[in-house]
C-alpha positions as CSV (number, residue, x, y, z in Angstrom):
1,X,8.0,17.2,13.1
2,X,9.6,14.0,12.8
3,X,8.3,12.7,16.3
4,X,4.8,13.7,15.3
5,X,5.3,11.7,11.9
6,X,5.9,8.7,14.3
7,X,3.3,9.1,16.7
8,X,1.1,9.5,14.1
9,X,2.3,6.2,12.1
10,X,2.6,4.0,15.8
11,X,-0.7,5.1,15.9
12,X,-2.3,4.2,13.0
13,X,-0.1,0.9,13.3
14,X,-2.2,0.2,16.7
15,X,-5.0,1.3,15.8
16,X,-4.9,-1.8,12.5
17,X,-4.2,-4.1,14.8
18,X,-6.0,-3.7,17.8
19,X,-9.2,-2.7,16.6
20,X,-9.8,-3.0,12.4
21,X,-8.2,-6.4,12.0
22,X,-9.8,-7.7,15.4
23,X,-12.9,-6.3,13.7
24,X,-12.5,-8.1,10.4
25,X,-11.4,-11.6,11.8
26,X,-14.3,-11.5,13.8
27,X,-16.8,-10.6,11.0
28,X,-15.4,-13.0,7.9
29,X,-14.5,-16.2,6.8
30,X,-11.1,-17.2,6.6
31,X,-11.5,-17.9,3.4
32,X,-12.4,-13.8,2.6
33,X,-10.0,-12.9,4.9
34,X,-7.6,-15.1,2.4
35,X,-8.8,-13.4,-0.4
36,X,-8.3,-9.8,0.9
37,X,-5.1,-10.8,1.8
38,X,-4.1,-11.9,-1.9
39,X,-5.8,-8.6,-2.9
40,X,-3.3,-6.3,-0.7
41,X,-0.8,-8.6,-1.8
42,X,-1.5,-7.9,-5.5
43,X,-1.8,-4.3,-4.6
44,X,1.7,-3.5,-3.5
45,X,3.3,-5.5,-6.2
46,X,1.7,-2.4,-8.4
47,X,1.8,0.5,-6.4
48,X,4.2,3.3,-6.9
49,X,7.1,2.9,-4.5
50,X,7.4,6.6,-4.1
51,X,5.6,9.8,-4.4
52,X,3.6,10.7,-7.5
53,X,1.3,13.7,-6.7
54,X,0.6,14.6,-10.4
55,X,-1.0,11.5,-10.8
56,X,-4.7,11.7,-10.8
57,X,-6.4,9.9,-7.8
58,X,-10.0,9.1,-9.0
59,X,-10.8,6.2,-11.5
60,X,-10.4,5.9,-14.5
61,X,-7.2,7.9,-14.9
62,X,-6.2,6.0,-11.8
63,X,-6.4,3.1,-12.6
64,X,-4.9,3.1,-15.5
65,X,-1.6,5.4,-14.8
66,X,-0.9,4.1,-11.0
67,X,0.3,0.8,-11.9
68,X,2.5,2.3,-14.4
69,X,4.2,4.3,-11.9
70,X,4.4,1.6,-9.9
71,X,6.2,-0.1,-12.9
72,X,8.9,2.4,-13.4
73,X,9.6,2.9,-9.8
74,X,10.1,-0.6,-9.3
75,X,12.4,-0.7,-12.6
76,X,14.4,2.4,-10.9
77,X,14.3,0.6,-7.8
78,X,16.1,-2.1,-9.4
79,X,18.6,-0.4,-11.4
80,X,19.7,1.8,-8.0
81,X,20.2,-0.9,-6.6
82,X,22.1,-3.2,-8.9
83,X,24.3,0.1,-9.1
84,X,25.3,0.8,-6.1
């Protein structure tokens, strides 16, 4: 199971960069690829660190309660680590 997980992940990793980000630098501007760039970057700072499978998945629920999770995992993130 676990070498399946990793096949699967290498992958999807490949797959990103050998064809979708190719792809993208191809098709835009730097200065959109800049911009989606800031945008993932913006993302992770927000999204849950683990998994949350109660939460809703379709807007607006979604977008209001993600970045809340994201909050308090970060905050227990913290406080495990200054802990240990």
């Amino acid at each position: 199971m676990i070498a399946k997980l990793k096949f699967e992940v290498a992958s999807h990793v490949r797959e990103e960069e050998h064809e979708l980000f190719p792809k993208l630098a191809a098709t835009l501007p730097p200065e959109k690829l800049d911009e989606l760039g800031r945008l993932v970057r913006r993302a992770r700072e927000t999204a849950p660190t683990r998994p949350h499978p109660m939460l809703p998945s379709t807007p607006p629920a979604h977008r209001l309660l993600v970045p809340g999770a994201g909050l308090v995992d970060r905050v227990r993130d913290l406080l495990r680590t200054t802990t240990h």
